[in-house]
C-alpha positions in Angstrom: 62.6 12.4 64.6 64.5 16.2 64.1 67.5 17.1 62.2 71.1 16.4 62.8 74.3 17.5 61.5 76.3 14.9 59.9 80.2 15.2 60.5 80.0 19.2 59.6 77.9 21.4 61.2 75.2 23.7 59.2 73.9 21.2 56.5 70.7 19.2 58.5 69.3 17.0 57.2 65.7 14.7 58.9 66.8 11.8 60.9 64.1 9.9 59.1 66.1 10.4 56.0 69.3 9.2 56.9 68.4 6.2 59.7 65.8 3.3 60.4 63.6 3.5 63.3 66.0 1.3 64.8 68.6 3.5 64.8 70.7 1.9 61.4 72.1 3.6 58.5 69.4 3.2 55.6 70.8 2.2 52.7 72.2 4.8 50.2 69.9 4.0 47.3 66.8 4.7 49.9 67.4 8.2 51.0 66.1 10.8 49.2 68.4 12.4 46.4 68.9 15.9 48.1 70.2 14.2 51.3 72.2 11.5 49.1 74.3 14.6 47.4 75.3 16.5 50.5 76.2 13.0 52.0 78.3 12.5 49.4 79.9 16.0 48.7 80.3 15.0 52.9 82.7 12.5 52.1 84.9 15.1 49.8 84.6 18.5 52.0 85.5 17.3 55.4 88.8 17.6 56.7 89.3 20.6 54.3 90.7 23.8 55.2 88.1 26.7 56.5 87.8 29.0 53.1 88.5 32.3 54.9 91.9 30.7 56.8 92.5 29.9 53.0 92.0 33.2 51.3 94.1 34.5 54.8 97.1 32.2 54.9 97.0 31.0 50.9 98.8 28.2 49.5 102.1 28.1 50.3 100.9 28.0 54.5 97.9 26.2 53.7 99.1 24.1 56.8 98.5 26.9 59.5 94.5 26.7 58.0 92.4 24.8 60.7 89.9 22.5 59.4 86.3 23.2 58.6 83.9 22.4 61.3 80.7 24.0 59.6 79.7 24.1 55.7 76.8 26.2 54.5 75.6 26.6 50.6 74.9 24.2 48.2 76.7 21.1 46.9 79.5 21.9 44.8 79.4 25.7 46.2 79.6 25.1 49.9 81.5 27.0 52.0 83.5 26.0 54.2 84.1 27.9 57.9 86.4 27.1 61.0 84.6 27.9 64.6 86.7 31.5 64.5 85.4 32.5 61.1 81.7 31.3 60.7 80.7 34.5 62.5 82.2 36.5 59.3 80.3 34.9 57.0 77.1 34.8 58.9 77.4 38.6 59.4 78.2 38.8 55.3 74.8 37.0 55.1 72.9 38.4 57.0 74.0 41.8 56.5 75.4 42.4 53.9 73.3 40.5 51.2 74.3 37.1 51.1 70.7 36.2 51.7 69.9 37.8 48.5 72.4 35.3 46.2 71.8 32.1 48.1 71.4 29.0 45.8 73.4 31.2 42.9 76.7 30.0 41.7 78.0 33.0 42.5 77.4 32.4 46.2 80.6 31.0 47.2 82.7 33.5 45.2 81.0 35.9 46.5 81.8 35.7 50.4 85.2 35.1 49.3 85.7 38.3 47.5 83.6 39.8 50.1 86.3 38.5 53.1 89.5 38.7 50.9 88.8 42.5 50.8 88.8 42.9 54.4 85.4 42.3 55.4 85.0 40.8 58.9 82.2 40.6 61.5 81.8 43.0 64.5 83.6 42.0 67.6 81.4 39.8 69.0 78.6 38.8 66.7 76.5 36.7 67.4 76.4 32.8 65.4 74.3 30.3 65.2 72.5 27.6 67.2 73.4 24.6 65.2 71.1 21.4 65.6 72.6 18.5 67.1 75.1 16.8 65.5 75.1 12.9 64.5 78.3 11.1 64.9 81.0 12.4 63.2 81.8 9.2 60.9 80.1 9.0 57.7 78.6 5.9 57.1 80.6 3.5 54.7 79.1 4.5 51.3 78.7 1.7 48.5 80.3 2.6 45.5 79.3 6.5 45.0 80.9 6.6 41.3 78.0 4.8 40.2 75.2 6.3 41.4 75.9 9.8 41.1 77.9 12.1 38.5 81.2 12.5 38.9 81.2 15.8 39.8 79.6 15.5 43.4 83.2 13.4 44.2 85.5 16.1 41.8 87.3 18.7 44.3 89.3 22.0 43.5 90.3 22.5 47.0 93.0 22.2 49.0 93.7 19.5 51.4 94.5 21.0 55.4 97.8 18.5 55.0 98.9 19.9 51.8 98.5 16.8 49.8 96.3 16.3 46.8 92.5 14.9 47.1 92.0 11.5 46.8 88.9 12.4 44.1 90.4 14.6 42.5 94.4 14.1 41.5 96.6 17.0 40.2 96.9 17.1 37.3 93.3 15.5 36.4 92.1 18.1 34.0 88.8 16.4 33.3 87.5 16.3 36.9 88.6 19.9 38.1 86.8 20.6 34.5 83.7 19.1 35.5 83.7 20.7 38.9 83.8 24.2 37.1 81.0 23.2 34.9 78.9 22.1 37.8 79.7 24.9 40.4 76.8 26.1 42.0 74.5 22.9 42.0 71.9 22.6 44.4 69.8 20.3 45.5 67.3 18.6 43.5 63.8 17.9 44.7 62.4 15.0 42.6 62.3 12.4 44.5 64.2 9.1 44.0 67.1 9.9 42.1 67.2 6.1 40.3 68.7 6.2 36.7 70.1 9.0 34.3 67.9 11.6 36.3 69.9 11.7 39.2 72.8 13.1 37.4 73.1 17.0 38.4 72.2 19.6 35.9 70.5 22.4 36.2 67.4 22.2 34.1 66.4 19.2 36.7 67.1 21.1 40.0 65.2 22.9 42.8 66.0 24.5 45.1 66.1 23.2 49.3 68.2 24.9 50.9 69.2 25.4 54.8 70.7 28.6 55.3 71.0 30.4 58.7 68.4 33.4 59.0 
């Protein structure tokens, strides 16, 4: 089997990990931990406004943002891009040194200041050849609060409808506090994440990263 895209484009992840060879959702406790956290962050990120439309339009006409369609980074410092504005970011990346921060939590922050000070791609850069993508439904995950740390399902931002994230309430302190705490995880490469080591920190973590090149 190859890779796929799972509802976003840019994360891939190995068919082998997600499905059975006949085709079936494996169960979430038997793919592999890496996988498991960007399926899960999955669940919290899609439908979300594209990040540049964001930093363009801001909060009060958050609902003129189109919705993600590609998400590149690391769990819990992912960006998010609409079609129009993935070509910014890969031409940030590629040129002008996002390869050098990637899998640093100050990745994310760092496009962002990057486009919020004008920085845009030439007319007609080039993007990306994307792998093909899965179907768009996630499949229907068992329980995620108890198998992985709150943070993976703890959100900060904005919903494309205006409205506040399921995972994450307004006015819930403690999660958006979490989220802080735990921006910039990445994916962890131990194996079978069962028990207290699958919670996120970073003395645990490696890095396994796709980014475009």
């Amino acid at each position: 089997m190859g890779k796929v895209s799972i509802g976003l484009r840019g994360w891939r992840f190995d068919e082998d990990d997600l499905f059975t060879d006949d085709g079936m959702w494996r169960p979430l406790e038997e793919i592999p931990k890496g996988p498991r956290h960007r399926l899960v962050r999955l669940q919290v990120v899609m439908n979300n406004p594209c990040d540049a439309c964001y930093l363009i339009h801001g909060e009060a006409e958050k609902k003129r943002c189109d919705p993600a369609d590609v998400v590149y980074g690391e769990p819990l410092d992912e960006v998010l891009l609409c079609d129009d504005h993935e070509a910014d970011f890969l031409f940030w990346f590629r040129e002008r040194g996002g390869d050098t921060i990637a899998g640093e939590e100050t990745f994310r922050d760092a496009f962002h200041e990057w486009f919020d000070d004008g920085g845009r791609a030439p007319e007609g850069y080039g993007g990306m050849e994307h792998v093909e993508e899965a179907p768009d439904e996630l499949p229907d995950l068992p329980d995620p609060e108890e198998l992985y740390d709150e943070d993976l399902l703890a959100d900060e931002r904005p919903d494309v409808d205006g409205g506040e994230s399921e995972t994450n309430p307004v006015g819930d302190a403690d999660a958006a506090e979490n989220a802080d705490a735990a921006a910039g995880g990445v994916d962890p490469g131990d194996g079978d994440g069962d028990g207290e080591d699958d919670d996120l920190s970073m003395d645990d973590l490696d890095l396994d990263r796709e980014y475009p090149t």
